[in-house]
C-alpha positions as CSV (number, residue, x, y, z in Angstrom):
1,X,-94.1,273.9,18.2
2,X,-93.8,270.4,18.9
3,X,-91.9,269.7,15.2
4,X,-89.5,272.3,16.0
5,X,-88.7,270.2,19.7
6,X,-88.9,267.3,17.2
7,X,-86.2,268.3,14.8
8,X,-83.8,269.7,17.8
9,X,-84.3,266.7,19.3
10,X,-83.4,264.8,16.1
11,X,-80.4,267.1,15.2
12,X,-79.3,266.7,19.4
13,X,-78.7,262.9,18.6
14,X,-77.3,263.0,15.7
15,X,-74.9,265.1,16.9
16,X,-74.2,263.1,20.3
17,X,-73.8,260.0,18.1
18,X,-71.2,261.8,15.8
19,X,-69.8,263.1,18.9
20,X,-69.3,259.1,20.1
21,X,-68.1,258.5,16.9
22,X,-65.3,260.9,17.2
23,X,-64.4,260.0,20.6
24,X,-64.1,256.1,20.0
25,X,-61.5,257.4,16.9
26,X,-59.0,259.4,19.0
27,X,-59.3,256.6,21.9
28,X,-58.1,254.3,19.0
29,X,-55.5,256.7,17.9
30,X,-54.3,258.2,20.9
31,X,-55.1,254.6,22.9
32,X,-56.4,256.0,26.0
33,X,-59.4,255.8,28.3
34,X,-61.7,256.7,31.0
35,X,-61.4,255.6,34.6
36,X,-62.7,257.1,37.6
37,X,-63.1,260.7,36.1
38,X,-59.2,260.5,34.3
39,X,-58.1,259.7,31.3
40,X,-55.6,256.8,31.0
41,X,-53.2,255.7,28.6
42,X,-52.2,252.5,27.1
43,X,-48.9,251.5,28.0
44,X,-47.1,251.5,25.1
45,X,-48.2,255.3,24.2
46,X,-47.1,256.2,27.9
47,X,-43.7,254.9,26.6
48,X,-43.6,256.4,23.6
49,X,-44.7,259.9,25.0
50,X,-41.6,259.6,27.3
51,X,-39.4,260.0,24.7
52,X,-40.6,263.8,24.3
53,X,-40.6,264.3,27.8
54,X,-37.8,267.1,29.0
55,X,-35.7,266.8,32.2
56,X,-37.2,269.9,34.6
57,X,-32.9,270.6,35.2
58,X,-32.8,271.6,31.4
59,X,-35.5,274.4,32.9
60,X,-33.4,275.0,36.2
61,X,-29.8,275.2,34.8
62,X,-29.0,277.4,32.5
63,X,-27.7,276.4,28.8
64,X,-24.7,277.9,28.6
65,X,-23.4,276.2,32.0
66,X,-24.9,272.8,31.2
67,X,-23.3,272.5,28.0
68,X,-19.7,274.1,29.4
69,X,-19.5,271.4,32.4
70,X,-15.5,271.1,32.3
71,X,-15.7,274.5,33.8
72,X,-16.8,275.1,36.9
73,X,-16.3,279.0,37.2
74,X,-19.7,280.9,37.9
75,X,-18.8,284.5,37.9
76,X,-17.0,285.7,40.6
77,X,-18.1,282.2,42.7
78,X,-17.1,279.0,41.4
79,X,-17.9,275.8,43.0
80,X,-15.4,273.1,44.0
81,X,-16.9,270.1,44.0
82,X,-14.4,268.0,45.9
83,X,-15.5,270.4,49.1
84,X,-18.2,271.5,50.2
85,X,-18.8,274.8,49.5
86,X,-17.7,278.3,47.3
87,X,-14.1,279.7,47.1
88,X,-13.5,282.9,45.6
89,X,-12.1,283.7,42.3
């Protein structure tokens, strides 16, 4: 019994070791760490994920209205932006 608790024992560290292995790789890859329960990324990797970040109004507006912006008609509604407010079609 006590050589089978040996060998999981054995196998448990060797496996936590790899595991700290692993771990100090993607830090260096990734360049992040651990702070007060978060993870936190090096500066320049905060920049360069920026550059894949997409606007939340690409979400919100629709396609076909962002990319047509020298028209302002939105069905029967359209929006007159030198007032404030709709005018009917």
């Amino acid at each position: 019994m006590d050589s089978k608790i040996k060998r999981i024992l054995e196998k448990m560290e060797a496996l936590n070791i790899a595991l700290k292995k692993e771990h100090a790789r993607l830090a260096k890859k990734y360049g992040f760490y651990f702070s007060q329960k978060k993870i936190v990324f090096l500066k320049k990797i905060k920049i360069k994920n920026k550059r894949f970040r997409i606007p939340v109004w690409k979400y919100v507006i629709p396609k076909n209205i962002r990319d047509d912006s020298s028209s302002s008609d939105f069905g029967y509604f359209s929006y007159d932006l030198s007032c404030s407010g709709f005018s009917s079609v």
